[in-house]
Each structure stands twice: as structure tokens, then as C-alpha cells.
VOPA-69215 format. One record per residue (C-alpha): x, y, z. Coordinates in steps of 0.02 Angstrom, whole numbers, padded with zeros to 5 digits, always signed. Layout:
KELUM | X | Y | Z
...
END
This chain:
KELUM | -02614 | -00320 | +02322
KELUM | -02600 | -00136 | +02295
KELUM | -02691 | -00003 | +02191
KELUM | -02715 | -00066 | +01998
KELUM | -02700 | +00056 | +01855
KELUM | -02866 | +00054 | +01735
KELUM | -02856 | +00015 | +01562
KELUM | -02995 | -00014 | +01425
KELUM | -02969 | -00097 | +01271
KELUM | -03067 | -00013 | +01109
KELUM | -03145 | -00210 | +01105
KELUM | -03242 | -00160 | +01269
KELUM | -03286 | +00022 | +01204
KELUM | -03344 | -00055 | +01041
KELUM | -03432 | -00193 | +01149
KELUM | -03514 | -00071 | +01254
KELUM | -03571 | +00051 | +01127
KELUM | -03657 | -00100 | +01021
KELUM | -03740 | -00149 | +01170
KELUM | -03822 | +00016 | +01217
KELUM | -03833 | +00059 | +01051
KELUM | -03970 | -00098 | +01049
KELUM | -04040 | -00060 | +01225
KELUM | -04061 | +00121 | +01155
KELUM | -04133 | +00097 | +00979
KELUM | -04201 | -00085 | +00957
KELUM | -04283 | -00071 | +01118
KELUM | -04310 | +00117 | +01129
KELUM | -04244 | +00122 | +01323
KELUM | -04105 | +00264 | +01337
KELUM | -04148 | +00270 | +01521
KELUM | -04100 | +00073 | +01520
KELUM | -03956 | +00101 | +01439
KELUM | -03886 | +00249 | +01533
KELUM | -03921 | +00164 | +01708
KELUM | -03834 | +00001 | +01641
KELUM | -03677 | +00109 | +01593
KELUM | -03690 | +00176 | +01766
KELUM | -03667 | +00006 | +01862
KELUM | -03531 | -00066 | +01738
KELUM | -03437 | +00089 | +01779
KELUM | -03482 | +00066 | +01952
KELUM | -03447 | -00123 | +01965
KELUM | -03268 | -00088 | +01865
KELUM | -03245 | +00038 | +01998
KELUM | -03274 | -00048 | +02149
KELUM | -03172 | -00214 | +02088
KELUM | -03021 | -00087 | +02056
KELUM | -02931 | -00098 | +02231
KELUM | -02931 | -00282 | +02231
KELUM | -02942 | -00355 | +02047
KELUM | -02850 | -00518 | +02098
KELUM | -02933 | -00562 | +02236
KELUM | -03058 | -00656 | +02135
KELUM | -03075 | -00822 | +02058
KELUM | -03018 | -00831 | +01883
KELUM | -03146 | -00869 | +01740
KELUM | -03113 | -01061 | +01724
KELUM | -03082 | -01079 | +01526
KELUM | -03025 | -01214 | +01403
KELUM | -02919 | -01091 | +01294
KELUM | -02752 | -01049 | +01374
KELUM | -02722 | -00871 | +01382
KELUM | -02563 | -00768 | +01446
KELUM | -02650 | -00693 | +01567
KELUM | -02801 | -00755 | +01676
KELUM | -02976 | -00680 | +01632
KELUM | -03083 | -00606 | +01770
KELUM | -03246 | -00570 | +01758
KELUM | -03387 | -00442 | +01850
KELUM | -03563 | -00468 | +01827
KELUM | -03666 | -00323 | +01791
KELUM | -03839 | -00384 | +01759
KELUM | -03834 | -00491 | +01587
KELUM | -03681 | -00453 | +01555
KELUM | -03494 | -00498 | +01597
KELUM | -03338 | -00391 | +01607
KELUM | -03208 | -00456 | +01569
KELUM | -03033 | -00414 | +01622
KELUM | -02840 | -00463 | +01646
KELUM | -02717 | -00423 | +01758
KELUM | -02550 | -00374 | +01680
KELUM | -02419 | -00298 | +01822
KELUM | -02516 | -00153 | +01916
KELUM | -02647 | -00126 | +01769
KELUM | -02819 | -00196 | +01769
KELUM | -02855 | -00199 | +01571
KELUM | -03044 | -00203 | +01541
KELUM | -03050 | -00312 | +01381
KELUM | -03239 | -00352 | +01345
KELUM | -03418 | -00344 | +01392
KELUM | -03523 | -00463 | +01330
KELUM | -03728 | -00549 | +01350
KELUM | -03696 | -00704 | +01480
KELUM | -03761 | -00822 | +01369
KELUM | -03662 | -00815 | +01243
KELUM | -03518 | -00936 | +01174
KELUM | -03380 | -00848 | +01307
KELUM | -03243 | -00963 | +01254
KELUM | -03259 | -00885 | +01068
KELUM | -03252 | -00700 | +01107
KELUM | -03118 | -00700 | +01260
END
């Protein structure tokens, strides 16, 4: 395992703007909101050097590439794998219907 590239999908900038977005306005928190943008970053960051050496996200769907995930308070991120580039695809609330939106 060597040094992964970083890659975000628009999906996970849309994701993550909707989500502060509500954090920010329906709950009138921007100091929520910045600190949670702070530890995704942070979390991404520190899962960087070693983005395989996790378990993959057990799912029914069959995908090309396994799905990892980080937990970053309610949330997931979720990423692939493809050659040397980690490609941050989502973020999403954990309770909802993860099979649907990975």
C-alpha cells in the first residue's frame, strides 16, 4: 500500500453543501457546520495513507469497485479505490437507505 491520490466526486460536494447548508440554516448552527467540515476533512485526511486497509462496506448491490466508508459523526464517507486514487464519492446521514444512494 503506498500513497493514494485524492479525488472528490461533485456527488460528495453537492452532498456536503446540502448538508451544511441544513446544519447552517434549518438549524441556525454555522459553528456546527464549520467544525463538522473540519473533521470530514480531517477523517478523509488521515484515512489517505492507507485507504485499503479497511473492511469494505458489506452491500447487496455489486459495484466495480468496493465502497469504503469513514464515520464522521452522523454521517458516512464514502469512497472507492480505483489504482492509486482514493475517489471520495458521497457523504450521507447514517440512517439512511445506504444501498439506494451508493
Amino acid at each position: 500500500m503506498g500513497k493514494y491520490e485524492l479525488r472528490f466526486l461533485p456527488l460528495f460536494q453537492e452532498d456536503l453543501n446540502a448538508i451544511v447548508d441544513y446544519i447552517t440554516g434549518q438549524l441556525q448552527n454555522p459553528n456546527a457546520a464549520g467544525r463538522l467540515i473540519d473533521d470530514v476533512e480531517k477523517a478523509i485526511m488521515d484515512r489517505l495513507p492507507a485507504a485499503e486497509a479497511f473492511a469494505p462496506y458489506s452491500c447487496t448491490i455489486q459495484h466495480p469497485y468496493p465502497y469504503y466508508y469513514i464515520r464522521v459523526r452522523n454521517y458516512l464517507v464514502f469512497y472507492v479505490v480505483i489504482g492509486n486514487v482514493m475517489e471520495v464519492r458521497r457523504i450521507v446521514y447514517s440512517r439512511r437507505d445506504m444501498p439506494k444512494l451508493i
